[in-house]
KOLLUMZA-129110 format. One line per field, with one value per residue (C-alpha): residue number from 1; residue in one letter; x, y, z. Coordinates in steps of 0.02 Angstrom, whole numbers. Layout:
REM residues N
n <- (NUM; ...)
res <- (A; ...)
xx <- (X; ...)
yy <- (Y; ...)
zz <- (Z; ...)
This chain:
REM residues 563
n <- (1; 2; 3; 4; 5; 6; 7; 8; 9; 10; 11; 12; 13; 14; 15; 16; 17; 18; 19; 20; 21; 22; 23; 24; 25; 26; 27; 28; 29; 30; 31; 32; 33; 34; 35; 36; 37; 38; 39; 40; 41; 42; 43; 44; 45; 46; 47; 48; 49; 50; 51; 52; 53; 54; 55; 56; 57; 58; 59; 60; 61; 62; 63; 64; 65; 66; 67; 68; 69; 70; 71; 72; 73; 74; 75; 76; 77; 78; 79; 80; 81; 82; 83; 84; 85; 86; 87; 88; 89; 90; 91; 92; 93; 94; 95; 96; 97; 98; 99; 100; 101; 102; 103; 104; 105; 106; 107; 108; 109; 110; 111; 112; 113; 114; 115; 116; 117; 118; 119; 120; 121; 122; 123; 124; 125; 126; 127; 128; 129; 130; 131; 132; 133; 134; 135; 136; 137; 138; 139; 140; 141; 142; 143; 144; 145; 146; 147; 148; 149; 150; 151; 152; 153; 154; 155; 156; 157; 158; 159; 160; 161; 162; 163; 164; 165; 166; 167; 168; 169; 170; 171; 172; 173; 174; 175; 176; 177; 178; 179; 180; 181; 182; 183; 184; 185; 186; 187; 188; 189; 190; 191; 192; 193; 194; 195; 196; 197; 198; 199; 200; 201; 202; 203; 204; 205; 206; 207; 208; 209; 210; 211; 212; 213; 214; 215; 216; 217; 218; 219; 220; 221; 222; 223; 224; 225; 226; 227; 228; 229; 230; 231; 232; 233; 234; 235; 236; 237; 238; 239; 240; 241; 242; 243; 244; 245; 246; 247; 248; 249; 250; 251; 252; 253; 254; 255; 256; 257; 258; 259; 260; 261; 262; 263; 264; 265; 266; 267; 268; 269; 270; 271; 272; 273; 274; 275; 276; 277; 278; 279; 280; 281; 282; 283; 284; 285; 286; 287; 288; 289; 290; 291; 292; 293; 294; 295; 296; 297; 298; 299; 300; 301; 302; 303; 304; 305; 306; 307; 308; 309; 310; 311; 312; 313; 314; 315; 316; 317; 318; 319; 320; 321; 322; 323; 324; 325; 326; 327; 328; 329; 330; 331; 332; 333; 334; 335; 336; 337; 338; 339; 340; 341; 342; 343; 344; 345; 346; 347; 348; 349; 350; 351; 352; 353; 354; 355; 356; 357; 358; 359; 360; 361; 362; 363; 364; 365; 366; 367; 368; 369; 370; 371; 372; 373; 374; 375; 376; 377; 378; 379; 380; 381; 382; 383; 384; 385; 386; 387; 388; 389; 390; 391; 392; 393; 394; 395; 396; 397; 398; 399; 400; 401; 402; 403; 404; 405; 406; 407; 408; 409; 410; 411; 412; 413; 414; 415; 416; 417; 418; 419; 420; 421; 422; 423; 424; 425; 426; 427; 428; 429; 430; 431; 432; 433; 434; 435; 436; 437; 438; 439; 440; 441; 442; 443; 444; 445; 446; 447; 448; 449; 450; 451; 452; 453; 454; 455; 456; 457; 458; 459; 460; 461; 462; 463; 464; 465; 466; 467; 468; 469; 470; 471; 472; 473; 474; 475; 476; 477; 478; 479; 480; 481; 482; 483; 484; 485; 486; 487; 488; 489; 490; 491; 492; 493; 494; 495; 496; 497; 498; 499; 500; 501; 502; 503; 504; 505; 506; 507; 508; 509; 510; 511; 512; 513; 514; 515; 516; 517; 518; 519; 520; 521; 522; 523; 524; 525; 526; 527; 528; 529; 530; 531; 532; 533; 534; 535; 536; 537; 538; 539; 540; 541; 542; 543; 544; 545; 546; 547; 548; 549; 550; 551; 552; 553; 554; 555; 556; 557; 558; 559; 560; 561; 562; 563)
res <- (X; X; X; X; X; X; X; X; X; X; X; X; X; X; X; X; X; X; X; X; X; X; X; X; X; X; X; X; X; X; X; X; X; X; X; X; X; X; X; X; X; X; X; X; X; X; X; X; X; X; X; X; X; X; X; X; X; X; X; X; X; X; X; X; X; X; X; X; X; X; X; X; X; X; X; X; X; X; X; X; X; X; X; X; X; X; X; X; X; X; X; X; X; X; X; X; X; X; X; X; X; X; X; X; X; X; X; X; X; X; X; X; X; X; X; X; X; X; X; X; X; X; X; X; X; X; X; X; X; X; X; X; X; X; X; X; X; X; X; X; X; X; X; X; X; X; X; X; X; X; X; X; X; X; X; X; X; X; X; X; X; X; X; X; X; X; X; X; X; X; X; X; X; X; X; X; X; X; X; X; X; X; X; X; X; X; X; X; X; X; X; X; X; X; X; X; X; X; X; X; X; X; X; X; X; X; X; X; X; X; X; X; X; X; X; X; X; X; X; X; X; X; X; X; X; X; X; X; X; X; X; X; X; X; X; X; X; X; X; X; X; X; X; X; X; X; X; X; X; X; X; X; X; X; X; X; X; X; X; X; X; X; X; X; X; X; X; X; X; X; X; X; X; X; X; X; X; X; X; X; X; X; X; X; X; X; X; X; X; X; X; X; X; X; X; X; X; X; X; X; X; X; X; X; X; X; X; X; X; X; X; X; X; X; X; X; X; X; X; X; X; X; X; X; X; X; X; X; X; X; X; X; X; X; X; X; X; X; X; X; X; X; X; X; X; X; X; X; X; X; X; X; X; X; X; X; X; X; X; X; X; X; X; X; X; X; X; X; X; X; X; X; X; X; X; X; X; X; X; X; X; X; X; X; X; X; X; X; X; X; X; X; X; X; X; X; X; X; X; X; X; X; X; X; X; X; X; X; X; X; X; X; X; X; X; X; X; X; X; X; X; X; X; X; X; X; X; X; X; X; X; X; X; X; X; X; X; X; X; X; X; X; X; X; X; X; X; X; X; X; X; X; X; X; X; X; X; X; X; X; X; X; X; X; X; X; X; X; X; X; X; X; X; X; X; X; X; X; X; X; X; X; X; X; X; X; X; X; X; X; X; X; X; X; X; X; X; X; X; X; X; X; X; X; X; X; X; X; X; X; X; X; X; X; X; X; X; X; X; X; X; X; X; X; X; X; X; X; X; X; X; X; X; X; X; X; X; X; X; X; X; X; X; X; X; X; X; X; X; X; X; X; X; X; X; X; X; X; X; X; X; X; X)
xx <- (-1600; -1506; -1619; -1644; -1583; -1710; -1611; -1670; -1526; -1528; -1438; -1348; -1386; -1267; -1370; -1280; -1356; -1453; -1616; -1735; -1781; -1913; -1882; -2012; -1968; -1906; -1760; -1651; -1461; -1348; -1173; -1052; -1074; -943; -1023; -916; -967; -950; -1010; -1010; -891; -752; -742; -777; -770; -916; -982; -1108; -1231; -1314; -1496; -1610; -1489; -1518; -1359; -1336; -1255; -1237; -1302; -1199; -1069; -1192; -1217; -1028; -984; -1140; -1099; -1055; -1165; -1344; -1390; -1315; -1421; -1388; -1443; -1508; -1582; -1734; -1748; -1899; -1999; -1879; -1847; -1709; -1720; -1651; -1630; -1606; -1498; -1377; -1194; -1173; -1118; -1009; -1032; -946; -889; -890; -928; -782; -858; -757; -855; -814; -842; -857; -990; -1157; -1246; -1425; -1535; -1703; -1844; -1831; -1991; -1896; -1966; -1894; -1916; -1864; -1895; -2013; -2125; -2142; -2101; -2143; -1976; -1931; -1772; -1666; -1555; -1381; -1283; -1398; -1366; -1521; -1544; -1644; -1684; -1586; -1704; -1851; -1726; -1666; -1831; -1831; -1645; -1630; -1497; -1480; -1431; -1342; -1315; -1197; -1239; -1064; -929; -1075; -1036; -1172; -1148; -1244; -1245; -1293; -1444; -1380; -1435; -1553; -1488; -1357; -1352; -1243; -1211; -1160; -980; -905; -741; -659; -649; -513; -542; -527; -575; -537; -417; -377; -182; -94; 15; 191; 158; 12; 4; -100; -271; -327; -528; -653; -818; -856; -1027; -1088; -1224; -1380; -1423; -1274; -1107; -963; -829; -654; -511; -326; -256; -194; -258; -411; -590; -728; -909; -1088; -1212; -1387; -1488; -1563; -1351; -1377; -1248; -1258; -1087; -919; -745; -554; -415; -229; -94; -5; 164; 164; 143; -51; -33; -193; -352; -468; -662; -655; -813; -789; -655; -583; -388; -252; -98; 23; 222; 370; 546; 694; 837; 959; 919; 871; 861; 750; 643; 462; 416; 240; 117; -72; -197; -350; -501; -689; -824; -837; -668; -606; -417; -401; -226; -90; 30; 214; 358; 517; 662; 776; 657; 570; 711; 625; 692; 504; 354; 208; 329; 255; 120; -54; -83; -234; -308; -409; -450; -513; -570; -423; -288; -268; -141; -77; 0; 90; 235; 419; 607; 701; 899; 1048; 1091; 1255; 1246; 1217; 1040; 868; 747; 561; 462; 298; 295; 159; 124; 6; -51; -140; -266; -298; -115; -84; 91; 168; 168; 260; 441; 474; 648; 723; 643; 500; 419; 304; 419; 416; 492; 458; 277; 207; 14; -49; -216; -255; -433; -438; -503; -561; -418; -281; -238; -231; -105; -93; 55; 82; 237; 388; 572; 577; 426; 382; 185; 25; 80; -33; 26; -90; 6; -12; 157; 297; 233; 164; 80; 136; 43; 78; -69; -19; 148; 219; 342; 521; 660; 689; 709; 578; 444; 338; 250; 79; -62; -133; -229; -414; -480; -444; -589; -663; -803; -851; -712; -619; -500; -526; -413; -474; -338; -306; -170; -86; -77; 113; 164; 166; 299; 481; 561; 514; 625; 600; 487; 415; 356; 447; 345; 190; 98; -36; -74; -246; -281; -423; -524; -446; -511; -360; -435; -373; -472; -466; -431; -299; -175; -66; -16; -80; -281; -279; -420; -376; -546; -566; -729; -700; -580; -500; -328; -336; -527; -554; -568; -482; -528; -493; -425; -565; -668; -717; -852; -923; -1106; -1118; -1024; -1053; -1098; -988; -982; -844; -848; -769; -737; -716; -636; -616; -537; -656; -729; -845; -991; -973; -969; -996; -1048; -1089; -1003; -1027; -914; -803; -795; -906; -1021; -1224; -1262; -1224; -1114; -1226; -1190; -1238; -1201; -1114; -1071; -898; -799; -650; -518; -640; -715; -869; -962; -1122; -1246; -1444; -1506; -1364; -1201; -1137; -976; -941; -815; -761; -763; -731; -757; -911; -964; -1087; -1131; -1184; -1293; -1334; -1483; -1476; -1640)
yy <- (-903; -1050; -1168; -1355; -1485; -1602; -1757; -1838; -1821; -1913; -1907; -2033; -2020; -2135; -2171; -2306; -2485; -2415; -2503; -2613; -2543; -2619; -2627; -2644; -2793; -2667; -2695; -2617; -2590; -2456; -2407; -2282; -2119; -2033; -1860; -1721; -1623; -1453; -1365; -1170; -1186; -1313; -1478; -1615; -1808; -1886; -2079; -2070; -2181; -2181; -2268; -2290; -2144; -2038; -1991; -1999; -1940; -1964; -1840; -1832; -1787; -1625; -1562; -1570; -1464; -1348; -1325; -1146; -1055; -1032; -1185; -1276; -1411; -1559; -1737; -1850; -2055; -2054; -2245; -2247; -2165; -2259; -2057; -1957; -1790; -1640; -1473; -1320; -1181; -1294; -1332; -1523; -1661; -1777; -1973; -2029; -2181; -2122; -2250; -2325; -2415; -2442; -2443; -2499; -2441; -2603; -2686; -2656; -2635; -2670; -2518; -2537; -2441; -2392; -2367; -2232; -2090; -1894; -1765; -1565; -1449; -1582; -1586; -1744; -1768; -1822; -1907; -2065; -2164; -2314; -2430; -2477; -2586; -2517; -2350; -2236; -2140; -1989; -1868; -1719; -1637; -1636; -1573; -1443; -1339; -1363; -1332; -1244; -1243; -1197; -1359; -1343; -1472; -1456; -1624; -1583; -1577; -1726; -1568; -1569; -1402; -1379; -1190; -1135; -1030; -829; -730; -579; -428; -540; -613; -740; -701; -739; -687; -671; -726; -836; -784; -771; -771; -595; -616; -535; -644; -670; -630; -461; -438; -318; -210; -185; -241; -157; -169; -302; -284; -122; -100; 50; 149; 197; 329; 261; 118; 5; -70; -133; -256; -209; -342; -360; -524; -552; -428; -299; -359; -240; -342; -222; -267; -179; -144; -321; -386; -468; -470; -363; -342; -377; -306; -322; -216; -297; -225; -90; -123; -295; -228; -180; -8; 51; 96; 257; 324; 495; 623; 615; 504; 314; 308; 137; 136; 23; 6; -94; -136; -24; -127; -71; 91; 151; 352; 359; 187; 237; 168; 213; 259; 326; 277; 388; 313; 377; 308; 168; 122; 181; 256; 420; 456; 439; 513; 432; 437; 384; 302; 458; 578; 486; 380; 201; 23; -47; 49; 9; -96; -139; -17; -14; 158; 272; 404; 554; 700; 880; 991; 952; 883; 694; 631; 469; 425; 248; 165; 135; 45; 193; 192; 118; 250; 281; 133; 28; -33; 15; 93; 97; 254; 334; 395; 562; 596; 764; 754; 917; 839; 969; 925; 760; 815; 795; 979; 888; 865; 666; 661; 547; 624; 743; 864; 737; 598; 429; 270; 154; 188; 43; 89; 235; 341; 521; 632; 802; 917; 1055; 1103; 1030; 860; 750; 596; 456; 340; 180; 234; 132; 205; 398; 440; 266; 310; 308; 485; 632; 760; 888; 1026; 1050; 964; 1109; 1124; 998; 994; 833; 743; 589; 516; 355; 335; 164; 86; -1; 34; 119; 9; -133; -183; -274; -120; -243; -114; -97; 48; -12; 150; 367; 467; 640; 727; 910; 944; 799; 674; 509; 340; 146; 50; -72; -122; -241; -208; -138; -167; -359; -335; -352; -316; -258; -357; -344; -512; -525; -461; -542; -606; -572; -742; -683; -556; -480; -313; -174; -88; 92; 264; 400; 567; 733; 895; 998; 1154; 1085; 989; 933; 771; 814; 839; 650; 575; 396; 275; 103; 43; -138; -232; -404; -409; -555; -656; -808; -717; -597; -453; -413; -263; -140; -59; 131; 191; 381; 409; 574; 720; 661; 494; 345; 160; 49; -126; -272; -472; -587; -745; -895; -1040; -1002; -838; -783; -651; -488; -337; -144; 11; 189; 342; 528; 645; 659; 463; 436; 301; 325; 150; -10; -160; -240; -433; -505; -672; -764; -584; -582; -431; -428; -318; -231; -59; -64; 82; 166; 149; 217; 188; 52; 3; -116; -235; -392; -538; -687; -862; -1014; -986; -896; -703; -629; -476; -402; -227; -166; -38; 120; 185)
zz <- (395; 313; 226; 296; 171; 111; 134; 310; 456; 607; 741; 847; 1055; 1159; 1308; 1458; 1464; 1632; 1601; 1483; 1329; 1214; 1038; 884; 759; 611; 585; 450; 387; 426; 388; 425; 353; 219; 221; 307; 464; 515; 684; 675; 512; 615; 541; 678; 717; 725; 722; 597; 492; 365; 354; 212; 105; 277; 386; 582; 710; 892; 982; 1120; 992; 949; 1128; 1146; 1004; 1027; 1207; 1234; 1098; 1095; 1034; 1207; 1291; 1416; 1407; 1533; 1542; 1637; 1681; 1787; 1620; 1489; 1401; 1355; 1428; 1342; 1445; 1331; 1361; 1496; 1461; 1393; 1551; 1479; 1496; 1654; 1541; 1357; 1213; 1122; 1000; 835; 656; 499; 349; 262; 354; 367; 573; 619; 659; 762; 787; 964; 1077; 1202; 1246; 1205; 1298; 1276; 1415; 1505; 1353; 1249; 1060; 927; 871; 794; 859; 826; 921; 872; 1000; 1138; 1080; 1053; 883; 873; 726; 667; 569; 721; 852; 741; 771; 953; 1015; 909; 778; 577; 460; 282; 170; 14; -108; -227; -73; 25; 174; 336; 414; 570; 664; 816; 859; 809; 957; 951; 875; 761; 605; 517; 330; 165; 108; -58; -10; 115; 295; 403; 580; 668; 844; 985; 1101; 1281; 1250; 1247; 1106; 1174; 1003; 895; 692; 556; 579; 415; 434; 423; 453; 346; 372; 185; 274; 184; 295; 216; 258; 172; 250; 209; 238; 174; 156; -12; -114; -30; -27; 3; 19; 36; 159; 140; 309; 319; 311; 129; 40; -109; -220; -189; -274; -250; -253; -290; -185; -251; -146; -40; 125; 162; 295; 326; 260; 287; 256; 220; 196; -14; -21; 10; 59; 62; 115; 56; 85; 44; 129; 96; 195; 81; 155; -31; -28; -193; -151; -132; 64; 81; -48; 6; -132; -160; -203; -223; -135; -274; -229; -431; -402; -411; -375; -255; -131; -116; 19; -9; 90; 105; 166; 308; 346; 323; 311; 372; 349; 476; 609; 772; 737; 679; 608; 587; 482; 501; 401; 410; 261; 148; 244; 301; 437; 431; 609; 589; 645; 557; 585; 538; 442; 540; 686; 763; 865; 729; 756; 677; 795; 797; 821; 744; 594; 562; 366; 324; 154; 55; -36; -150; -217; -152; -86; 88; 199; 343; 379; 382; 467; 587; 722; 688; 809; 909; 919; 1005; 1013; 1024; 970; 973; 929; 842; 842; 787; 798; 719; 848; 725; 614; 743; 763; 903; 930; 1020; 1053; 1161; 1203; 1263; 1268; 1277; 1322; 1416; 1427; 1351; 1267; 1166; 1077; 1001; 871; 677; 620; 667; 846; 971; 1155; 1234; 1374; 1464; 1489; 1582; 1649; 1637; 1752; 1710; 1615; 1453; 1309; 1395; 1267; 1367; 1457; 1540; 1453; 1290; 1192; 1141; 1075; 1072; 1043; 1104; 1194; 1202; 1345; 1349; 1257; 1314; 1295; 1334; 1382; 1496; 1625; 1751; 1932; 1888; 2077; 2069; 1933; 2012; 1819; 1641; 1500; 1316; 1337; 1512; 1663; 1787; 1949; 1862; 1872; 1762; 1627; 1679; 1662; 1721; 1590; 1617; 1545; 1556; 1530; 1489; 1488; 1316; 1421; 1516; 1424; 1585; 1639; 1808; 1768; 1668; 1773; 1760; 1793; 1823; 1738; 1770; 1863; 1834; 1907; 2052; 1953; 1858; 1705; 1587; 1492; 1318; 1246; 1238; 1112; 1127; 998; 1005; 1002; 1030; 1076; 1253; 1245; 1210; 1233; 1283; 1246; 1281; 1265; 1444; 1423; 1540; 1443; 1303; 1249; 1359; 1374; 1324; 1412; 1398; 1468; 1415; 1479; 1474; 1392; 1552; 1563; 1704; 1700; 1662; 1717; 1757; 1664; 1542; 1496; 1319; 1296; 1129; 1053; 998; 975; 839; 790; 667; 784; 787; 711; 733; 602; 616; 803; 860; 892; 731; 712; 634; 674; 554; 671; 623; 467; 468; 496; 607; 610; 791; 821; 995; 1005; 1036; 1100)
């Protein structure tokens, strides 16, 4: 828990002139404040004061800003009892008539010790206030216990961070570097990009955050979420592709463009690392042999391994065809890893093609792997094929309607993972009958993009487009509210989880359920408030369900129990 700074705060509470107020005769001086303040890591506008060397703020300005998070609470006059009320847990009413008062910093105000009442949850206390102009003052520090909320204060940068309550089962933490937000959102991108953030479980109660911005960070968690050690990794080519957790080993991907259509210019090089993240070696591709101008377009690529070969299933924009354009497909590297070579043919179109592919998963089911393409062009579906690089079984596990070449296709991939019998995608989709057209942009006649959380999924023994069982878990098509993308985790063989984010205007509660291994249901929708999900899967580590998000510029880590 963040530490409470020793320097007094006080808050400012704008109450209406709706009664007599008695005032003591201290009286003392107070001017503006020049110290900086942040709610949940956003800087905000507040009037503030500062009394005696002690800042203030209005309140009214704190139940606005804290008002959907934990730390929410309402504020009322009481005029008959000469209080102001404070109601926990309830969304902030605005003032029907806000205060507009101006303040200067170069003159000084009158503060006086005010003999109204406070109130929180019915139950009087203990608080000292002032009046400024009629306006009621109340202390930070007191109401910081009893909201509750978490209060910084950094003297060098003269920076007043306040945070709302973390709820159970989450923890806000330290970082070694500078966050950049990664949270889920309410809009449905027509292709996916590489995924920048990892959680990565280190299988001895720790975790380490991966992310690629500029260079690649990796920060260690231990089970309590304290940071413990940090490193960085500098790009190897400019253009971050992927990264992957394997049983002994670490891999990166990195690429670089090739529009001169460069036969000998390496595209795509997959970095080995140990579990230390020290380099080990490398694997390259170049230009002529896999036919790339952009490595990773429109994609967001995955990795998987089994004994000691890895697939990398991405995306690419491929050389100038006949008609002289660059297409987008998928691009499927199998590395040896004994050798570090490529065993796979790279061509123009290789055996389990598709374009446009326009997000990217892959599972090893024993010794064979599986893909998974959102599909768009040829074939225009959710599409699996299952093969060892010469030979493929192709599915289509969710047809989509409109015409070839369309990118906007109204569902998106959330997660590919498999049971004991089955292989199971979360997606989710539009109801495709309200749309009159499919264009490379829009949906035409669709008034609004909401989509059902969908499970397509396709027996192991029967790999036939006709026995995909397609099942709505939740539907949103024709509500108030939209669903995220969602989030499929495996917890066993035949239990899973899907999660995922509802949003209103603002990020709402989250939702998930678990399923069995044929993608039925074992119980109801459960509802946890202020968790946010992010593009970073969550992972399981010990007894629960684990992610983190980066949020205005702060990161929480969230955990779900198991048992």
């Amino acid at each position: 828990m963040k530490r409470i700074f020793s320097v007094l705060l006080i808050v400012l509470l704008v109450i209406p002139a709706l009664g007599t107020t008695t005032f003591a005769s201290s009286t003392v001086k107070a001017k503006v404040t020049e110290s900086s303040t942040y709610f949940d890591g956003e800087q905000r506008d507040l009037n503030g004061f500062n009394i005696s060397n002690n800042n203030y703020f209005r309140l009214r300005d704190v139940a606005e800003y804290f008002s959907g998070t934990a730390s929410q609470f309402d504020i009322t006059w009481n005029k008959a009892n000469n209080a102001i009320e404070i109601i926990t847990g309830q969304a902030y009413t605005p003032e029907k008539k806000a205060s507009s008062n101006y303040y200067s910093r170069n003159r000084n105000y009158s503060a006086t010790l005010s003999t109204s009442k406070v109130l929180v949850n019915g139950q009087l206390q203990s608080i000292t206030a002032y009046n400024i102009d009629e306006n009621n003052y109340v202390q930070l520090r007191d109401l910081a216990g009893k909201i509750p909320f978490d209060i910084e204060y950094d003297v060098q940068s003269d920076r007043i961070s306040l945070f709302s309550k973390v709820p159970d089962h989450a923890y806000r933490v330290k970082t070694a570097v500078g966050t950049e937000s990664n949270a889920v959102s309410s809009s449905f991108p027509r292709w996916k990009s590489t995924v920048t953030s990892y959680l990565v479980n280190n299988n001895d109660g720790t975790v380490s955050v991966l992310e690629a911005n500029k260079e690649v960070t990796i920060e260690s968690y231990n089970e309590k979420f304290e940071l413990t050690g940090n490193k960085s990794i500098p790009f190897e080519l400019p253009i971050f592709g992927g990264f992957y957790s394997g049983e002994k080993y670490n891999y990166i991907a990195f690429g670089q463009e090739n529009r001169e259509e460069n036969d000998s210019k390496e595209v795509i090089r997959i970095v080995r690392y140990d579990k230390s993240f020290n380099r080990v070696d490398s694997v390259s591709i170049k230009g002529g042999e896999s036919y790339t101008v952009s490595p990773f377009d429109s994609g967001s690529g995955s990795m998987a391994e089994a004994g000691d070969t890895l697939v990398f299933h991405t995306s690419r924009t491929r050389y100038t065809t006949e008609d002289k354009l660059n297409h987008q497909s998928q691009l499927t590297i199998i590395v040896n890893t004994q050798t570090m070579t490529v065993t796979n043919d790279l061509g123009r179109f290789q055996k389990n093609h598709v374009s446009h592919s326009f997000d990217q998963y892959v599972l090893f089911d024993g010794a064979t792997h599986v893909l998974v393409d959102h599909g768009d062009a040829y074939p225009r579906s959710i599409v699996l094929n299952k093969g060892n690089g010469t030979s493929y079984n192709e599915v289509d596990l969710f047809n989509i309607p409109g015409k070839i070449g369309a990118n906007t296709t109204g569902v998106s991939i959330g997660g590919f993972e498999m049971s004991s019998a089955n292989y199971i995608v979360a997606m989710n989709t539009i109801d495709h009958s309200l749309v009159k057209e499919y264009t490379s942009y829009e949906m035409v006649g669709l008034e609004k993009d909401q989509r059902d959380i969908v499970l397509s999924v396709l027996p192991k023994a029967n790999l036939s487009s006709t026995a995909v069982n397609h099942i709505t878990l939740a539907k949103y098509v024709g509500t108030n509210q939209i669903a995220s993308i969602p989030k499929l985790v495996k917890i066993t063989d035949d239990k899973l989880m899907v999660l995922w984010q509802e949003f209103d205007k603002e990020p709402g509660d989250l939702k998930y359920v678990l399923i069995n291994g044929e993608g039925a249901t074992t119980g109801g929708i459960q509802t946890i408030k202020n968790f946010v999900l992010s593009e970073s899967s969550p992972i399981v580590s010990g007894d629960k369900i684990v992610w983190y998000t980066n949020n205005k510029g702060s990161r929480l880590f969230y955990s779900i129990p198991l048992n």
